[in-house]
C-alpha positions in Angstrom: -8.6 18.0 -37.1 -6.2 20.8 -37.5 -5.3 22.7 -39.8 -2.0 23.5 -41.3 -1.7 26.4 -39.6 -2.4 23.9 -36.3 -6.1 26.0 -35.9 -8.7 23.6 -34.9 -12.1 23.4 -36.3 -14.8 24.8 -35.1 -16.4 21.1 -33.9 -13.1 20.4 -32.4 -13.1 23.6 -30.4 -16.6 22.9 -29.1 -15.6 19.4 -28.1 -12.2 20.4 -26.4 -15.1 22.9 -25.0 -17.3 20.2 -23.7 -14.4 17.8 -22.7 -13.2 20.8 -20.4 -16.5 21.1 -19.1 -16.8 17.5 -18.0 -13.3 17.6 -16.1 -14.4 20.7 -14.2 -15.8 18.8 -11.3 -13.5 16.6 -10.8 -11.1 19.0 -10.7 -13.2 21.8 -8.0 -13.7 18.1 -6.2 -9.6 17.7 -6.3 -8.7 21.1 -5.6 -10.9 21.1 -2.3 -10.8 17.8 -0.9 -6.9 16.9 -1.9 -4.9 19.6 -3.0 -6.5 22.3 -0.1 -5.9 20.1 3.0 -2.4 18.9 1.4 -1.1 22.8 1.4 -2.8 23.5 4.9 -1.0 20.5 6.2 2.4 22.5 5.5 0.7 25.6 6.8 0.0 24.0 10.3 2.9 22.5 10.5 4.5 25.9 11.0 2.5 26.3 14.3 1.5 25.6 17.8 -2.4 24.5 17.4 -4.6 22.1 19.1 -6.8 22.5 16.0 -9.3 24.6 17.6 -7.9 27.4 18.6 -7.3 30.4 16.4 -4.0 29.9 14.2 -1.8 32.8 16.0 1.2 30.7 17.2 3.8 30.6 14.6 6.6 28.8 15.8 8.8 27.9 12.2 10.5 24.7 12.4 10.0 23.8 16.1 7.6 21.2 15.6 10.4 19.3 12.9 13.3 19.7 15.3 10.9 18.2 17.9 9.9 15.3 15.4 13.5 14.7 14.6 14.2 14.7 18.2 11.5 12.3 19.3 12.7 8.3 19.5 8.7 7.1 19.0 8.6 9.0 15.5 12.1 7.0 14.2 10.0 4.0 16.4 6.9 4.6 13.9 9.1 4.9 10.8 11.1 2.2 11.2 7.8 0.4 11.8 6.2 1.4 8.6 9.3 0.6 6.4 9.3 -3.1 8.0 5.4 -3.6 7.3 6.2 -2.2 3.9 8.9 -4.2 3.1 7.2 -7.3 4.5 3.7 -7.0 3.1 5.7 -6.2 -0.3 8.3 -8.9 -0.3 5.4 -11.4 0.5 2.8 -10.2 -1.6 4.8 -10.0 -4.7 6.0 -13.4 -4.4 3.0 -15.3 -3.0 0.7 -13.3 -5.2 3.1 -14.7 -7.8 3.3 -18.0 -7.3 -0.7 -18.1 -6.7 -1.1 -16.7 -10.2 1.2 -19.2 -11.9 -0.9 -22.5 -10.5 -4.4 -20.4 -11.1 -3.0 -19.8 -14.8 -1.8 -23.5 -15.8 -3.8 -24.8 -18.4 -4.6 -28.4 -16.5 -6.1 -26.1 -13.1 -9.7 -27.0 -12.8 -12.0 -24.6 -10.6 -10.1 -21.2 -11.7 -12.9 -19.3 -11.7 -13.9 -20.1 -8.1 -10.4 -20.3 -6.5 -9.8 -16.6 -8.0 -12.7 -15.8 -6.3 -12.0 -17.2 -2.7 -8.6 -15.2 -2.9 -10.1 -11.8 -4.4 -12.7 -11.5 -1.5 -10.4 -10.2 1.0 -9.6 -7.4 -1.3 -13.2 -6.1 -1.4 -14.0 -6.4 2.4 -13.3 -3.4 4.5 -10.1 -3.1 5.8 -11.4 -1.9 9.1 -13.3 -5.0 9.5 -10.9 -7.2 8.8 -8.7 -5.8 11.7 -11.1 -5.9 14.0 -12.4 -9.5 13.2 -8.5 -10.5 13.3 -8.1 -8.9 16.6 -11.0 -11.1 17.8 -9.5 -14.3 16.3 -5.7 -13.4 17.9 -7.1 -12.2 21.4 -6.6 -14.0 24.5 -9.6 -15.7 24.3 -9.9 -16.4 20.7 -10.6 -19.2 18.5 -6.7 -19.5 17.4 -5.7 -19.8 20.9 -8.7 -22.2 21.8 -7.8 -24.5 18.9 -4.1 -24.9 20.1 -5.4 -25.6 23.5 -8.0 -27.9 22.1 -5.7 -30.1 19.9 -2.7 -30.0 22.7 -0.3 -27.8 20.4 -0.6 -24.8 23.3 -0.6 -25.1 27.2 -1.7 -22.1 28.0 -3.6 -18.8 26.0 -0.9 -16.9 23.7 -0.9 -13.8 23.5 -0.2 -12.9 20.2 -1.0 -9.2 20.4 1.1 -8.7 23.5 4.1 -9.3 22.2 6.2 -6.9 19.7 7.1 -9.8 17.8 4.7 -11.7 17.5 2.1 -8.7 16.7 4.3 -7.3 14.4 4.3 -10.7 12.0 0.4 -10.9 12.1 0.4 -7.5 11.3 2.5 -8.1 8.0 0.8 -11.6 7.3 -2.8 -10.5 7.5 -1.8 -6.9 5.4 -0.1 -9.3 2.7 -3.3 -11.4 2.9 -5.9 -8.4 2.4 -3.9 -7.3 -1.0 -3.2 -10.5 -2.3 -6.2 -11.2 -4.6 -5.4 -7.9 -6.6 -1.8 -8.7 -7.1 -2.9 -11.9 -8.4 -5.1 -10.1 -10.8 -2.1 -7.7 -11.9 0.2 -11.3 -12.6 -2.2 -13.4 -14.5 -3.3 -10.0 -16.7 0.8 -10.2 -17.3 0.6 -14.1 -17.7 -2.2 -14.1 -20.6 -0.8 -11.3 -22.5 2.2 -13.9 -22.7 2.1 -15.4 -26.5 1.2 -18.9 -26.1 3.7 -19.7 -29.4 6.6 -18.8 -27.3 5.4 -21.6 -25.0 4.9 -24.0 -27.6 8.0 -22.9 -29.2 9.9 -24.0 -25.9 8.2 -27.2 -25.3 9.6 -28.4 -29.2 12.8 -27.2 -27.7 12.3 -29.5 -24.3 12.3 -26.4 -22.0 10.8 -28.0 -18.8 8.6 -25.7 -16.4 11.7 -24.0 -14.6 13.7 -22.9 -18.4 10.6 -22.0 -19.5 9.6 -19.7 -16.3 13.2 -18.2 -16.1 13.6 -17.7 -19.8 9.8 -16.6 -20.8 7.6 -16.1 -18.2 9.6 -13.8 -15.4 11.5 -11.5 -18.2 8.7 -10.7 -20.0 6.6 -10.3 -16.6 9.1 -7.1 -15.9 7.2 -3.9 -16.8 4.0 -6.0 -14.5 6.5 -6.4 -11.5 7.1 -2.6 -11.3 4.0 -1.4 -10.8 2.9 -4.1 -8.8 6.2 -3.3 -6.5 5.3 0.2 -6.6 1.3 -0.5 -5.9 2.7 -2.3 -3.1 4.9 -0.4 -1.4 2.7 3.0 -1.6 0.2 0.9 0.1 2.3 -0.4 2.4 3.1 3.6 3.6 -0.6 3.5 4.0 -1.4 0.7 6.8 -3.3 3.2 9.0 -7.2 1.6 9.0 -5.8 -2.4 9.4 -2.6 -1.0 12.4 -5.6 0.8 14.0 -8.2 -1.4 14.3 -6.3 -4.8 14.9 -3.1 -3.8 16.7 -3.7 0.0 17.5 0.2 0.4 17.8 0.3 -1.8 20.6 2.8 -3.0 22.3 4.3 -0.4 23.6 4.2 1.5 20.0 6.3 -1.1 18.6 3.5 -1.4 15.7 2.6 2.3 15.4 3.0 3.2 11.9 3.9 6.5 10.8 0.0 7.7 9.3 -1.2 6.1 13.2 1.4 8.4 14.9 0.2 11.3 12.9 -3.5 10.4 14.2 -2.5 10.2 17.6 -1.1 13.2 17.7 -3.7 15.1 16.1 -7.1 13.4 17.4 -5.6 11.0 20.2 -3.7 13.8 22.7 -0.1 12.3 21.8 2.2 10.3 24.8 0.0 12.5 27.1 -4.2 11.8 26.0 -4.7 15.3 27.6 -4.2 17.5 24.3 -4.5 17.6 20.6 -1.7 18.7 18.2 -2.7 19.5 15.4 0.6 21.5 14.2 2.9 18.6 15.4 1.1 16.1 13.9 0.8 18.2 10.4 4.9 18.2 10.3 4.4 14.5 11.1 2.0 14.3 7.8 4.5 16.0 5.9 7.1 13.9 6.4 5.0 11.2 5.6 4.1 12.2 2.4 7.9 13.5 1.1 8.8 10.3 2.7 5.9 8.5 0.0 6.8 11.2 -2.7 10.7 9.6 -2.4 10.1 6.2 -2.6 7.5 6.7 -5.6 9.6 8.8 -7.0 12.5 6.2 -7.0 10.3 3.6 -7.9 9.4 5.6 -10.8 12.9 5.9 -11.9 13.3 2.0 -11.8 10.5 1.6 -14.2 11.3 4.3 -16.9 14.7 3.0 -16.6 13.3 -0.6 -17.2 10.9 0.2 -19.6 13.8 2.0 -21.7 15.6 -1.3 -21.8 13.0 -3.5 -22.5 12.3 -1.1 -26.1 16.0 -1.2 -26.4 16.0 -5.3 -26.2 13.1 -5.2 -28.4 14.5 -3.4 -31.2 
């Protein structure tokens, strides 16, 4: 407590102390292993470096007129705005729609059926790409079962084709995040007072009235961070792209954190070289590119968030 003067006591002091003690850690732990490599990213970028090297090749802005220059880098944005907008479009409304059946009243076998669709979410991303990549290869059950039930001819091959790869890629990254979306909408669902529903059913509100009129407005505020959780993971696709696609075909499903690996562990177009500088504008653009749509995602929910107090007042 404070006095009127706003002078703490002295046990206040000693636990503002302690609490400052506690966060020291985790902020030394921050500083190092976040905030250090974030400002050397900008650093490098300024320079010609294969990352081994000493740093004596400042070049300034060469390495973003390059990037801005290069087709594959538009190739691998474009790419990683249509996986994000895919993964979030269908995750918000599948994840939706999943939570609403798991959360009616007459659903037997909640508890196991939320279970089945939360596993993906703890399993290793990595894994799941390249278990997928097994399953969607040439010689794969999914290929095998078309052929075995006369619904395919011949092998297809799924991962050959831009298309094609590209929609698995969105279908299995929607299915990996679906089970924690879920969680987000039926945490919004229960905190739903179940007099407004009752309310509507002595009013004759079927299911549709009552999901349009109760359920999705007052689901807002949950819809905005799960859009936001969404698309900030859709910007970050790199473990699943590389392990079950690996920007194949023809870099038609590189992503924009894959193209920045490439460049600085894979030797770029060329596999000869590393470039490290190039690749460290590349990871900068990535992040202002995160950093802008966060940012405008965040607008969207103060602004929502503002009218939702409004209405409630």
């Amino acid at each position: 407590m404070a006095d009127k003067k706003g002078n703490l006591s002295k046990t206040n002091r000693n636990r503002q102390l302690w609490a400052y003690i506690f966060i020291l850690p985790q902020a030394i732990v921050f500083l190092v292993l976040s905030l250090y490599p974030i400002i050397m990213s900008y650093v490098y970028s300024f320079y010609s470096w294969d990352g081994a090297s000493p740093l004596t090749n400042f070049i300034g802005f060469e390495n973003y007129v390059e990037l801005f220059q290069t087709p594959r880098f538009w190739g691998a944005l474009v790419t990683t705005i249509i996986y994000m907008a895919g993964t979030t479009a269908l995750g918000v409304g599948a994840s939706l729609i999943l939570a609403i059946i798991l959360n009616a009243n007459n659903m037997k076998g909640k508890a196991f059926y939320r279970t089945i669709y939360f596993i993906p979410v703890v399993a290793t991303t990595a894994i799941i790409g390249v278990i997928m990549k097994n399953i969607f290869g040439i010689d794969g059950s999914v290929n095998q079962m078309l052929q075995t039930i006369g619904l395919a001819d011949q092998p297809i091959s799924w991962l050959n084709s831009s298309s094609l790869a590209m929609l698995l890629l969105i279908l299995v990254g929607t299915w990996k995040n679906l089970g924690i979306n879920m969680i987000y909408w039926l945490s919004g669902l229960q905190s739903i007072p179940t007099d407004l529903y009752e309310s509507a059913q002595l009013d004759g509100a079927g299911f549709w009235k009552t999901l349009f009129h109760i359920t999705l407005p007052l689901l807002k505020p949950i819809l905005i961070v799960i859009l936001l959780l969404s698309v900030v993971s859709g910007m970050n696709a790199f473990d699943l792209v590389k392990t079950f696609t690996n920007g194949n075909p023809y870099h038609t499903t590189e992503t924009l954190d894959l193209y920045v690996f490439n460049y600085a562990f894979g030797g770029g177009l060329t596999g000869s070289t590393t470039r490290m500088g190039y690749a460290s504008a590349a990871g900068v653009m990535l992040g202002m590119f995160t950093l802008l749509i966060s940012g405008i995602f965040g607008l969207i929910s103060m602004y929502t968030q503002r009218k939702l107090k409004k209405e409630a007042n």
